[in-house]
VOMAR-314600 format. One record per residue (C-alpha): residue number from 0; residue in three letters; x, y, z. Coordinates in Angstrom, 2 decimals, decimal comma. Layout:
residues N
+-----+-----+---------+---------+---------+
!   i !  aa !      c1 !      c2 !      c3 !
+-----+-----+---------+---------+---------+
! NUM ! ALA !       X !       Y !       Z !
...
+-----+-----+---------+---------+---------+
end
This chain:
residues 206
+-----+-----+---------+---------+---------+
!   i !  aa !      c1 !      c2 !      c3 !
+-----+-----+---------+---------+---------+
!   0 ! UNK !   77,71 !   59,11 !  139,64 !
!   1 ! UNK !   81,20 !   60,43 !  138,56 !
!   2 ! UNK !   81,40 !   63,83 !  139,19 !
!   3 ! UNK !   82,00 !   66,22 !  135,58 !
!   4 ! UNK !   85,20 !   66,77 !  134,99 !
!   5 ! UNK !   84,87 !   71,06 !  133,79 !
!   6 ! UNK !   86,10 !   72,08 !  130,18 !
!   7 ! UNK !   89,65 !   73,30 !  130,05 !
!   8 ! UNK !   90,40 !   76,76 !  128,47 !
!   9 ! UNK !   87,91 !   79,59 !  127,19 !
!  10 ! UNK !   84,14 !   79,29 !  127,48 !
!  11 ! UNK !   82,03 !   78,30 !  124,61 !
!  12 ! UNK !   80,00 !   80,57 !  122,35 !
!  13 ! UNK !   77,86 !   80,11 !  119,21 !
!  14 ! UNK !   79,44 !   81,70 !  115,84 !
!  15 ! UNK !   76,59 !   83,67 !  115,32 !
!  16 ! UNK !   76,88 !   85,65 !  118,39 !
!  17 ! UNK !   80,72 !   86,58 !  117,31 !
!  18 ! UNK !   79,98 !   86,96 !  113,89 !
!  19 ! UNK !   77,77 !   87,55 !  110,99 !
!  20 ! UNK !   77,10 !   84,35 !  109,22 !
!  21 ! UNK !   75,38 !   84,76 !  105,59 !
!  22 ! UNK !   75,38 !   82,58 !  101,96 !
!  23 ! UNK !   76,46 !   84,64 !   98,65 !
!  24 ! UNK !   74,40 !   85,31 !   96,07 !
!  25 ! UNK !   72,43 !   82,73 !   93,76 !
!  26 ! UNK !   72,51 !   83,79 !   90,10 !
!  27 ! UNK !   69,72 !   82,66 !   87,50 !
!  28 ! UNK !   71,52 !   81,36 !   84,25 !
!  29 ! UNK !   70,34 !   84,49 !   82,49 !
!  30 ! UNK !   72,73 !   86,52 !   84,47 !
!  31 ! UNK !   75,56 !   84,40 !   83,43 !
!  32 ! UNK !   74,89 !   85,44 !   79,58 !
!  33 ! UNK !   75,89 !   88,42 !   77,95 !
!  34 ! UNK !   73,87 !   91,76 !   78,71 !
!  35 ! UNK !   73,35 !   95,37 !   78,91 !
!  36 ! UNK !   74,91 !   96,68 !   82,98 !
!  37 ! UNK !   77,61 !   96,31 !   85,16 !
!  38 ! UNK !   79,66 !   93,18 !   85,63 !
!  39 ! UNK !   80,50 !   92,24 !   88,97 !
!  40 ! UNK !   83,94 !   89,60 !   89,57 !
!  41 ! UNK !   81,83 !   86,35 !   91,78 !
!  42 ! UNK !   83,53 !   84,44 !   93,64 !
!  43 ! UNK !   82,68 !   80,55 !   93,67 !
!  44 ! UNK !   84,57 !   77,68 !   95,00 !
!  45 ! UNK !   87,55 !   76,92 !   92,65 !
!  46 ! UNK !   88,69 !   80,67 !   93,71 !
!  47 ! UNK !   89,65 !   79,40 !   97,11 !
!  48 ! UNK !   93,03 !   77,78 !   97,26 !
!  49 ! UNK !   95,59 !   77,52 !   99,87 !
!  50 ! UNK !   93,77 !   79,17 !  102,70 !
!  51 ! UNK !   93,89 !   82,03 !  100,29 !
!  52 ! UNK !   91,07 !   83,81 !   98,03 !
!  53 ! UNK !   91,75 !   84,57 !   94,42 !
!  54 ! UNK !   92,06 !   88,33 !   93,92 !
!  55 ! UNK !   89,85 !   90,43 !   91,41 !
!  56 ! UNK !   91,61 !   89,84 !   88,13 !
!  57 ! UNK !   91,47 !   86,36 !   88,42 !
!  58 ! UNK !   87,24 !   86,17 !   88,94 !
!  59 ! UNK !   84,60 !   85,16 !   86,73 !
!  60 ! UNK !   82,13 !   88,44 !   86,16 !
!  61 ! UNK !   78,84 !   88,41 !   86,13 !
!  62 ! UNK !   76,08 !   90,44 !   84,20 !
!  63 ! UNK !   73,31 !   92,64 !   87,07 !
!  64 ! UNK !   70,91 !   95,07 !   84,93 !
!  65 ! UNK !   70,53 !   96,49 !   89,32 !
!  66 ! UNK !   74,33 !   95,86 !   90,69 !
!  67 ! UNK !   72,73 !   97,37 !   94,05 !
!  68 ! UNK !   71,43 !   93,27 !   93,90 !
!  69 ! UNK !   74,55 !   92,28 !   95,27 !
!  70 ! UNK !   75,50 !   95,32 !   97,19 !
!  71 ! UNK !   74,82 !   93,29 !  100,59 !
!  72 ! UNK !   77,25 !   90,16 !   99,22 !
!  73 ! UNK !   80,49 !   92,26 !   98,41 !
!  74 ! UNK !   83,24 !   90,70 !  100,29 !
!  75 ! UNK !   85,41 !   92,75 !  102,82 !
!  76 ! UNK !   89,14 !   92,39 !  104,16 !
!  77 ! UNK !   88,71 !   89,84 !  106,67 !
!  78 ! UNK !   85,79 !   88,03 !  105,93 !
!  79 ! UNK !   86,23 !   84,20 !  106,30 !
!  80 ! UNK !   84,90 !   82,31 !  103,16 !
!  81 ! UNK !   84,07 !   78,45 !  103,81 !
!  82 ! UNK !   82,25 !   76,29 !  100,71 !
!  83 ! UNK !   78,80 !   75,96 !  101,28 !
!  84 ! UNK !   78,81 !   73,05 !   98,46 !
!  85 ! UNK !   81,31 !   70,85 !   97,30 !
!  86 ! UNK !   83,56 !   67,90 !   97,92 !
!  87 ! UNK !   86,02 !   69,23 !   99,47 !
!  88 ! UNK !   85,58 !   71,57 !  102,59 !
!  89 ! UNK !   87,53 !   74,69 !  102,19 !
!  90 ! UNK !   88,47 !   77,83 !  103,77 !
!  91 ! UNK !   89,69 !   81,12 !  102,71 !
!  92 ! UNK !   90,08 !   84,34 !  104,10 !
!  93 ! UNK !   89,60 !   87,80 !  102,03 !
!  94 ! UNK !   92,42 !   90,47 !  101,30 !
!  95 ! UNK !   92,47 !   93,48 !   99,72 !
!  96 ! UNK !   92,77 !   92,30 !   96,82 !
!  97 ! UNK !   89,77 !   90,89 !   96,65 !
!  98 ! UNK !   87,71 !   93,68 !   98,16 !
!  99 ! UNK !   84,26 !   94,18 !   96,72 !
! 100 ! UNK !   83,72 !   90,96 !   94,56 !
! 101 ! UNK !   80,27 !   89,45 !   95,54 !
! 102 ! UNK !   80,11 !   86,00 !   97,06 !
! 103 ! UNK !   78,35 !   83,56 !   94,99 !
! 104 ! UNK !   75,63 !   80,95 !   96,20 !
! 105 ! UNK !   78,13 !   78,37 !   97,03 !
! 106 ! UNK !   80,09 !   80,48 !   99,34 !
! 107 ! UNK !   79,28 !   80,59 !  103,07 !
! 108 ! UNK !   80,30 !   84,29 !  104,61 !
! 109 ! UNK !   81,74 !   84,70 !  108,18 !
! 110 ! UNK !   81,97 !   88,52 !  109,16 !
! 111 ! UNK !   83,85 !   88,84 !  112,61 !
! 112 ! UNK !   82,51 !   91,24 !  114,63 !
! 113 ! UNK !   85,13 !   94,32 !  115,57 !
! 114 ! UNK !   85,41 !   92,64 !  119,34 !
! 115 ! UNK !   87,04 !   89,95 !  117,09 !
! 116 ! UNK !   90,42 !   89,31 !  115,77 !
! 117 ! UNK !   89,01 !   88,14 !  112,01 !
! 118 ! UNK !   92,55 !   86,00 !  111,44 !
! 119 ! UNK !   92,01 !   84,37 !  114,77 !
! 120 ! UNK !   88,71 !   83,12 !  114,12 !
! 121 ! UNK !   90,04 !   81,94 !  110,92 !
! 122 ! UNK !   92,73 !   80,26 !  112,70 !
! 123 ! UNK !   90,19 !   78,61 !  115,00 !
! 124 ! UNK !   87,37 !   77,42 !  112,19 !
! 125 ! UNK !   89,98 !   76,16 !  109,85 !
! 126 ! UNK !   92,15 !   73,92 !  112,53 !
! 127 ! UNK !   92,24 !   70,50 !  112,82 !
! 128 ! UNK !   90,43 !   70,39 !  115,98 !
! 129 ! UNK !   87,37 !   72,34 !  114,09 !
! 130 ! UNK !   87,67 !   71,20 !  110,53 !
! 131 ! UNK !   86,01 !   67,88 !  111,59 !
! 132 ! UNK !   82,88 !   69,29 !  113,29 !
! 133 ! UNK !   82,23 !   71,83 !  110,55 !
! 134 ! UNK !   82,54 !   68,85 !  108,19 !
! 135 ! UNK !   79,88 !   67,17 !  110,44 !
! 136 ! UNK !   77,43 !   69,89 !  109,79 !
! 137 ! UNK !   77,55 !   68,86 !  106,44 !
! 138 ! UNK !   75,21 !   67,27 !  104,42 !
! 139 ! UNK !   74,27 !   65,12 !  101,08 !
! 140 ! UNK !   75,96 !   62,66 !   99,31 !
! 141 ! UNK !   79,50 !   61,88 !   99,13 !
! 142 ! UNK !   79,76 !   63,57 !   95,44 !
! 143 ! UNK !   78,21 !   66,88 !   96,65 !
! 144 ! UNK !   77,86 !   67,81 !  100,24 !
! 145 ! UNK !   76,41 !   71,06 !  101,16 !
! 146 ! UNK !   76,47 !   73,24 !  104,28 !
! 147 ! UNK !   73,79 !   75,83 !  105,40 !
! 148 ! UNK !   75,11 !   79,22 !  106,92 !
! 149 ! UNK !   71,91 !   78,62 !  109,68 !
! 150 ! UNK !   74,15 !   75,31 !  111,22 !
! 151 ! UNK !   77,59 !   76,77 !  111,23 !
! 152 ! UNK !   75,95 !   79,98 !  112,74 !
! 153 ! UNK !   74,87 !   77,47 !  115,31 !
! 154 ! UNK !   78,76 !   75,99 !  115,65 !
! 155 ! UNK !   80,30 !   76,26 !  119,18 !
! 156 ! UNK !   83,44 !   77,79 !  119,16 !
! 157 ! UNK !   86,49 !   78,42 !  122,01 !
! 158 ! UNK !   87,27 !   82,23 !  121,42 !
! 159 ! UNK !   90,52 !   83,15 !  123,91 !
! 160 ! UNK !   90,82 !   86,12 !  124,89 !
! 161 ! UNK !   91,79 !   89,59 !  122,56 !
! 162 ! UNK !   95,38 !   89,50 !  123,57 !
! 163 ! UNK !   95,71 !   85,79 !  123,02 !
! 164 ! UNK !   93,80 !   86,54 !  119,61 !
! 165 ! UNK !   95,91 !   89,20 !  118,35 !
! 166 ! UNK !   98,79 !   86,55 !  119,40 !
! 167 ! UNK !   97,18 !   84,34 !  117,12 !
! 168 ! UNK !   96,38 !   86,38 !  114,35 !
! 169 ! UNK !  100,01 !   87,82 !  114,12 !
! 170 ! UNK !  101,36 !   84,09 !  113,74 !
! 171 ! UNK !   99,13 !   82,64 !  111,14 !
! 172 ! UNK !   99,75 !   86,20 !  108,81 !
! 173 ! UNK !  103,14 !   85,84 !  109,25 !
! 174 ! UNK !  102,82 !   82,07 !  108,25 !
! 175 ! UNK !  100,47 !   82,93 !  105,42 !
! 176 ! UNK !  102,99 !   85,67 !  104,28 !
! 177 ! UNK !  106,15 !   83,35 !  104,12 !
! 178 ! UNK !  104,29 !   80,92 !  102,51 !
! 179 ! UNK !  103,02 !   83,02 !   99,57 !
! 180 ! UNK !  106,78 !   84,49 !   99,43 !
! 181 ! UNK !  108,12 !   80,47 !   98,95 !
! 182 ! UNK !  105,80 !   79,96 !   96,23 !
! 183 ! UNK !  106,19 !   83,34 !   94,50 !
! 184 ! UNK !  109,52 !   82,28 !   94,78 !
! 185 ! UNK !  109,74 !   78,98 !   93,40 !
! 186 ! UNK !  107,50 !   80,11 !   90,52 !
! 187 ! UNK !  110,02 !   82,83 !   89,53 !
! 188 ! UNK !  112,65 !   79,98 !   89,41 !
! 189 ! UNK !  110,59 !   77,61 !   87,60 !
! 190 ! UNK !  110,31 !   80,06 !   85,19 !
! 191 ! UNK !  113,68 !   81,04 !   84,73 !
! 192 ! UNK !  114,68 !   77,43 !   84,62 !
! 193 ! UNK !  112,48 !   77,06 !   81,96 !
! 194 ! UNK !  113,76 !   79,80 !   79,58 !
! 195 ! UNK !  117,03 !   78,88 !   80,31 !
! 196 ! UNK !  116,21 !   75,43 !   78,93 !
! 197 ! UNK !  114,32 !   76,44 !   75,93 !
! 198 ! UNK !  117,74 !   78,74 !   75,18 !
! 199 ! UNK !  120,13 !   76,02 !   75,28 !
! 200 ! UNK !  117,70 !   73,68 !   73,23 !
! 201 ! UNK !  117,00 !   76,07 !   70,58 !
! 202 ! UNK !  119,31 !   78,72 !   71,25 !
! 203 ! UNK !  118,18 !   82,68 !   72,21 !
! 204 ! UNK !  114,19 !   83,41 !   71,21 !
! 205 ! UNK !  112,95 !   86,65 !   70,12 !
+-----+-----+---------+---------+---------+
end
């Protein structure tokens, strides 16, 4: 027998025992309609987009007659949001401006623990080298797979070590950051060029 050849870098350890793995909310149609209470901003699957989460303005509200319902889905700063059902697999993690809009049933919710650097983990679950076995855990047909919260929990993951975390964490927000600045950018440009052509078409406009 050949003898095993032992797994390069950090040991192995499940999700759940780094991090708090839970679905969103489900909502009845009836709390879709207009009622009497608070509205709460949900966030579902077309609000994650380019690693990114869409912040409070942008979300779809829901009616609760008892918002203390959803008091255990409110999103935090950090949280990792993956689609739970969908074609597409997608990740996004949380910012403050998103802070305290409730995860809806479609959403999956990782919570790092505070031993763990939440953009590192991030990093880690949304790589190329982990995209594929997430996407493995998934299930259905090919026009809507689903994922349960119980199998990632169950997900082996390669956590380094807190230094080599923080290391990690630093490099993807500063890649996240320049990112958002290019497009902010080339939207403000876009928009100028725009105005600039509608001016010279059809002169100045009040």
């Amino acid at each position: 027998m050949k003898p095993k050849i032992p797994k390069m870098g950090p040991p192995e350890t499940r999700l759940a025992d780094i991090a708090e793995v839970f679905t969103g909310l489900g909502v009845s149609r009836e709390d879709t309609l207009e009622r009497d209470g608070r509205k709460l901003p949900m966030i579902g699957v077309r609000d994650i987009v380019d690693d990114a989460v869409a912040p409070m303005e942008k979300l779809d509200t829901v009616g609760f007659e008892r918002p203390e319902k959803a008091s255990a889905y409110l999103v935090r700063p950090g949280d990792i949001l993956v689609t739970g059902r969908g074609t597409a697999l997608k990740f996004g993690m949380v910012g403050p401006e998103t802070e305290g809009a409730v995860a809806s049933a479609n959403i999956i919710v990782i919570r790092a623990q505070p031993t763990v650097e939440p953009a590192a983990l991030y990093a880690i679950l949304s790589s190329e080298a982990y995209r594929p076995k997430i996407e493995l855990l998934r299930r259905g047909s090919t026009t809507l797979l689903s994922l349960s919260a119980k199998d990632l929990a169950k997900l082996e993951v390669q956590l380094p070590s807190l230094e080599e975390q923080r290391r990690i964490a630093a490099l993807l927000i500063e890649a996240r950051d320049a990112y958002r600045a290019a497009i902010d950018a080339a939207e403000i440009r876009r928009n100028l060029a725009r105005q600039l052509i509608t001016q010279r078409l059809f002169g100045t406009m009040k």
